[in-house]
N, C-alpha and C positions, 0 to 999 in steps of 0.2 A: 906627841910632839913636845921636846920639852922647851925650855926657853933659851938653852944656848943653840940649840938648830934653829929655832924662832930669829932671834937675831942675827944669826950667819946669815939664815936668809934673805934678811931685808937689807945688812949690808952686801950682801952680791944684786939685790935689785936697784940698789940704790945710784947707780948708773946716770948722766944726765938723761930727761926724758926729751929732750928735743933734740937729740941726732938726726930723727926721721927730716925733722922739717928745717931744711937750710935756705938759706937766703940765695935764689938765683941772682946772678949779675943781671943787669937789663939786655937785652939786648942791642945789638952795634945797629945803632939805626941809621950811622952816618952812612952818604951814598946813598942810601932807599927812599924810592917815592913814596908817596900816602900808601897806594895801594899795596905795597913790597913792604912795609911799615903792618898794616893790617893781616895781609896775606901771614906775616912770620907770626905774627903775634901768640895765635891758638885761639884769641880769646872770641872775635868774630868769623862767622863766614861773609865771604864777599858772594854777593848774588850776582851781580853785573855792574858794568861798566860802561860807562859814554862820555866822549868827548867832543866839543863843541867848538868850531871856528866862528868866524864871524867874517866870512868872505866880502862883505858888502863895504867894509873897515879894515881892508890892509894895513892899514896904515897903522892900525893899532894893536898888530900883532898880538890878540890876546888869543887866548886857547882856556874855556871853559870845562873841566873836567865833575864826576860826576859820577858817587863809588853809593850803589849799594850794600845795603850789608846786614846781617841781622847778630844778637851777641849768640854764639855757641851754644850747645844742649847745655854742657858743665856749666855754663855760665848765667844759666836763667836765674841764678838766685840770687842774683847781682843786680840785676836789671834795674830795680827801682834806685840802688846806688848811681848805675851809670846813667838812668833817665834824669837823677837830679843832680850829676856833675855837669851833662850837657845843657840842663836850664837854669845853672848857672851865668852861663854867656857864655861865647868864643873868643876867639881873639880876630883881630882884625883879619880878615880876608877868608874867615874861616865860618865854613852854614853847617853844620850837624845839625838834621832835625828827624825828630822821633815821627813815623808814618802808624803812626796808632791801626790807623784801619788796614794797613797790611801786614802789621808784626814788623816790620824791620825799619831800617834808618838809612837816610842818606846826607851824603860829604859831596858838599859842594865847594868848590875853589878854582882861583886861575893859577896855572900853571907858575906863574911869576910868585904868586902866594905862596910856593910850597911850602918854602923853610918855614913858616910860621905853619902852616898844615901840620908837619912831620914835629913841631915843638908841642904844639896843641894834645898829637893823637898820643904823642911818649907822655907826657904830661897825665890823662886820661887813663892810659892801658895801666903806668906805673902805680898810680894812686886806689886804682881797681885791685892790681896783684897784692901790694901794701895792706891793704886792707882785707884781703881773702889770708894772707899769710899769718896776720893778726889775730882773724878769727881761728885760726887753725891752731896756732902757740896757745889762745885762751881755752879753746877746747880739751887739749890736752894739760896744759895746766890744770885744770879743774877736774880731770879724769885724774889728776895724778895727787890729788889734795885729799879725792875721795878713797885712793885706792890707800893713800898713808895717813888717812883716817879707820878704817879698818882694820888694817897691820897695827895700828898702836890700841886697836879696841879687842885686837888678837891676843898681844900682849897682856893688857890689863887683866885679862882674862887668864891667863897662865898667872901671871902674879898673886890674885888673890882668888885663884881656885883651892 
C-alpha cells in the first residue's frame, strides 16, 4: 500500500462519525395520562395498575391512582441514574418510590395532579434518554479518536519506512 492510496483512504473514511446516532424529538406527551406517558416511552414496563376512590368523601371527589412498573431489560444500566434522579425529590402531588425488595417502582398520584405527574415523568424519561445519547456520541467519539490514531501511526509508517 503506498501512501497516496493510504490517504485516499482516510479521506473517503473521513465521513462525520455520528450519522448513526441522531437526536430523537421527545415524544408529544400532550393529551397522555401518566400511564400512556410510560406505556410510549420504551424505557419502562408497566406491571399493573390501581385506582382508588374514596366513596366515604363524595364530596371530595378525589381519585387515587397507582402505576407499577419496573425500568426495561435495555435499561438496567441506567438504573442507579434513575434511582438517584427519583431521590432527588418529586414535585408536588407526585410519590415514585423505588420497591427494593421487589425489583420495581411505584407512581402514586391524584387524578387532579396529573399535569404535574406528566411534567415530572417527561422531565425524568428526557434527562434519562439525554444522558444515554451522550454516553453513545462519547463512545463513538473515542472509538473514532483511536481509529484516527492508528491511520496516522499507518502513515508514519509509510513515511519513514
Amino acid at each position: 500500500m503506498n501512501l497516496h492510496s493510504l490517504s485516499t483512504q482516510i479521506a473517503a473514511n473521513e465521513s462525520f462519525a455520528f450519522q448513526k446516532i441522531t437526536k430523537k424529538e421527545g415524544a408529544n406527551t400532550k393529551g397522555l395520562n401518566p400511564l400512556e406517558i410510560m406505556e410510549s416511552c420504551g424505557m419502562v414496563n408497566v406491571l399493573e395498575t390501581a385506582s382508588f376512590n374514596f366513596p366515604n368523601f363524595p364530596e371530595a371527589k378525589k381519585s387515587f391512582q397507582v402505576i407499577y412498573f419496573e425500568l426495561s431489560e435495555e435499561f438496567q444500566a441506567v438504573k442507579g441514574l434513575f434511582n438517584g434522579l427519583i431521590s432527588l425529590g418529586q414535585e408536588e402531588g407526585v410519590i415514585l418510590e423505588s420497591e427494593k425488595e421487589l425489583s420495581r417502582y411505584s407512581l402514586k398520584y391524584y387524578v387532579s395532579d396529573e399535569m404535574a405527574v406528566n411534567s415530572y415523568l417527561t422531565k425524568i424519561f428526557r434527562f434519562v434518554s439525554d444522558e444515554i445519547r451522550f454516553k453513545q456520541i462519547l463512545k463513538k467519539s473515542i472509538a473514532n479518536q483511536k481509529a484516527f490514531a492508528k491511520e496516522e501511526q499507518l502513515l508514519r509508517m509509510e513515511l519513514f519506512a
